[in-house]
C-alpha positions in Angstrom: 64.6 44.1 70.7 61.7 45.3 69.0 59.4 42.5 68.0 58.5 44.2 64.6 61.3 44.9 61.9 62.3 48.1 60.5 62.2 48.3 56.9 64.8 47.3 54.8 65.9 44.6 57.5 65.6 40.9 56.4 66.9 38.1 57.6 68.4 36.6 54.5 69.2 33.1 56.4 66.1 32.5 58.2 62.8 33.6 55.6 60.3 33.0 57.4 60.9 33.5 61.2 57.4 33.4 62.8 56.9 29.4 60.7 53.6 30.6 58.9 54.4 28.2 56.0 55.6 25.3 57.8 53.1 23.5 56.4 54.4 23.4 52.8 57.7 22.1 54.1 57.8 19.1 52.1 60.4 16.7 51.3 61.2 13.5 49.0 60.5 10.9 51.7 57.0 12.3 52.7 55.9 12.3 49.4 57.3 9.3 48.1 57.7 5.8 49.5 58.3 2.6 49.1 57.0 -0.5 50.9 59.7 -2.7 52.4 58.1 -5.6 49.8 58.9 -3.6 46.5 62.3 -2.0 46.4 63.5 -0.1 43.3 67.1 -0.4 42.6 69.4 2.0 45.2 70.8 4.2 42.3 67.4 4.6 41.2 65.9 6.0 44.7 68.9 8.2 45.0 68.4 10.0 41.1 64.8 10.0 42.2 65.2 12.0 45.1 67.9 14.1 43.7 65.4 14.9 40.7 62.9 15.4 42.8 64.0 18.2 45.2 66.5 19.8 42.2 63.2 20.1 39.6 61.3 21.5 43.2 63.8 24.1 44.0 65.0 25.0 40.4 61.3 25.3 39.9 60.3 27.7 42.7 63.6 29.7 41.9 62.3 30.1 38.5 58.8 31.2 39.4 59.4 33.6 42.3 61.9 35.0 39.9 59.2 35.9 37.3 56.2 36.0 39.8 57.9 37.2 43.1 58.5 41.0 42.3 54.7 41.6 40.7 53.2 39.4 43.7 55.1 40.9 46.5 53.3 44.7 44.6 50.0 42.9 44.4 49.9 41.9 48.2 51.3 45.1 49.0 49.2 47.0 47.5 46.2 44.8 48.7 47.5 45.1 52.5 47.7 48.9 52.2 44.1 48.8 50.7 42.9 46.9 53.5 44.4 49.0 56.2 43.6 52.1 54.5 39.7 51.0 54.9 39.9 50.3 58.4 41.9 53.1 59.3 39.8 55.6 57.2 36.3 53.8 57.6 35.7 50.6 59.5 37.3 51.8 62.8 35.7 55.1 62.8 32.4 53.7 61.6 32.5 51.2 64.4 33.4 53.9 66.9 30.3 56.2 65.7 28.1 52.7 66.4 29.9 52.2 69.5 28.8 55.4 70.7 25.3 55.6 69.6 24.8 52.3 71.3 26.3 53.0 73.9 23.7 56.0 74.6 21.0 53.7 73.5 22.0 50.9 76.5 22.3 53.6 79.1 18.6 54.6 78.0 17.4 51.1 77.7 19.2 49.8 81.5 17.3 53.0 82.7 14.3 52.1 81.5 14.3 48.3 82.8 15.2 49.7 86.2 12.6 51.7 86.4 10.2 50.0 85.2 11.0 46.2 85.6 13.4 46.3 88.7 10.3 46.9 91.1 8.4 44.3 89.1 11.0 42.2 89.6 11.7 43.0 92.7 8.4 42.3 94.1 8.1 39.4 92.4 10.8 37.6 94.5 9.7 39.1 97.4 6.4 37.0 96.4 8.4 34.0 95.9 10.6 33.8 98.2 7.7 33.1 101.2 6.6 29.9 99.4 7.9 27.0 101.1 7.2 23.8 99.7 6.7 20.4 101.8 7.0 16.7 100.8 4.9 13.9 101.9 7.6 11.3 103.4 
């Protein structure tokens, strides 16, 4: 199987396959907590929790309901912005630049060898008869 989607596909069970927003996972007991020395009553704790994740998720349903359809055209619209400029400009712009410099290191690595590389060359030729001896 293809390891992108085709359009119109979702998985309406599992949203968010590939876990980029694991980290906002959060639930009641890693929030809230009591130490073992100060215990609120048990019907309490329950109603909390139950409040707690029922105002969380009646929350979020109500905001992605207002906000979800002109967000998910904002960031659409953004990502097709952003691949319209590297398709139409950054990747050919850094293709022209790729190509100039590349003629420019061919003309520079022929210059060093031919000018340097003997230099060099000779230079370790030079070196390479020192010997050096310790006094023991």
């Amino acid at each position: 199987m293809s390891k992108h989607k085709m359009p119109g596909t979702l998985d309406m069970i599992n949203r968010d396959p590939t876990e980029i927003n694991d980290h906002i996972k959060v639930h009641f007991d890693e929030v809230i907590a009591e130490p073992d020395a100060s215990h609120s009553a048990d019907c309490v704790w329950r109603c909390s929790e139950r409040c707690f994740s029922g105002s969380k998720k009646c929350c979020y349903i109500f905001l992605s309901s207002i906000c979800g359809i002109p967000m998910a055209l904002y960031w659409g619209c953004g990502f097709a912005c952003i691949t319209f400029q590297h398709v139409w400009y950054y990747t050919p712009c850094l293709r022209m630049v790729m190509v100039n410099f590349g003629c420019i290191q061919k003309y520079f690595g022929t210059c060093v060898q031919c000018c340097l590389g003997p230099v060099c060359e000779t230079m370790g030729l030079f070196f390479s008869h020192i010997v050096v001896k310790g006094n023991r």
